[in-house]
C-alpha positions in Angstrom: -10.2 5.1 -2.6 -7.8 4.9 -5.0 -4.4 4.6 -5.8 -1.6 7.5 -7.1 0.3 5.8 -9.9 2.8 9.0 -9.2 3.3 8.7 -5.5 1.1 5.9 -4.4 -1.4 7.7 -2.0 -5.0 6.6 -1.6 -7.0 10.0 -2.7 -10.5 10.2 -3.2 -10.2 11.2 -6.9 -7.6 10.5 -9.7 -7.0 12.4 -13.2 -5.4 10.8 -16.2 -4.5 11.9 -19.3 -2.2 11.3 -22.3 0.7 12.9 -20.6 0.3 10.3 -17.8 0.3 7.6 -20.0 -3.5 7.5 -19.0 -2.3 5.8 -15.4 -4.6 7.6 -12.5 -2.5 10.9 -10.8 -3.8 12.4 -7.5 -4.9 16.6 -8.1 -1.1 17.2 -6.5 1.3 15.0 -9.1 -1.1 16.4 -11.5 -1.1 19.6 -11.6 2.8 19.1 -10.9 3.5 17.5 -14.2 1.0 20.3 -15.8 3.0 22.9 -14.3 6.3 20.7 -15.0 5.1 20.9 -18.9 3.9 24.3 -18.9 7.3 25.8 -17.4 9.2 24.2 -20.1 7.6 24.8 -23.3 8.1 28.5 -22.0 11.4 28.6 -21.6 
């Protein structure tokens, strides 16, 4: 297991990326910030 840098949860997988500053997110902060990014770039 490992850990959420976002909200500290043991999940079975992690994604990273440069917008998390490459720290492992669970698939729910993830696709948060994604969606977080994507809503304001559109606005």
């Amino acid at each position: 297991m490992t850990i959420c840098a976002k909200c500290e949860n043991d999940v079975n997988k992690v994604y990273d990326c440069d917008h998390t500053k490459f720290k492992d997110y669970c698939v729910e902060c993830y696709q948060e910030l994604h969606y977080n990014l994507t809503e304001e770039s559109s606005c």
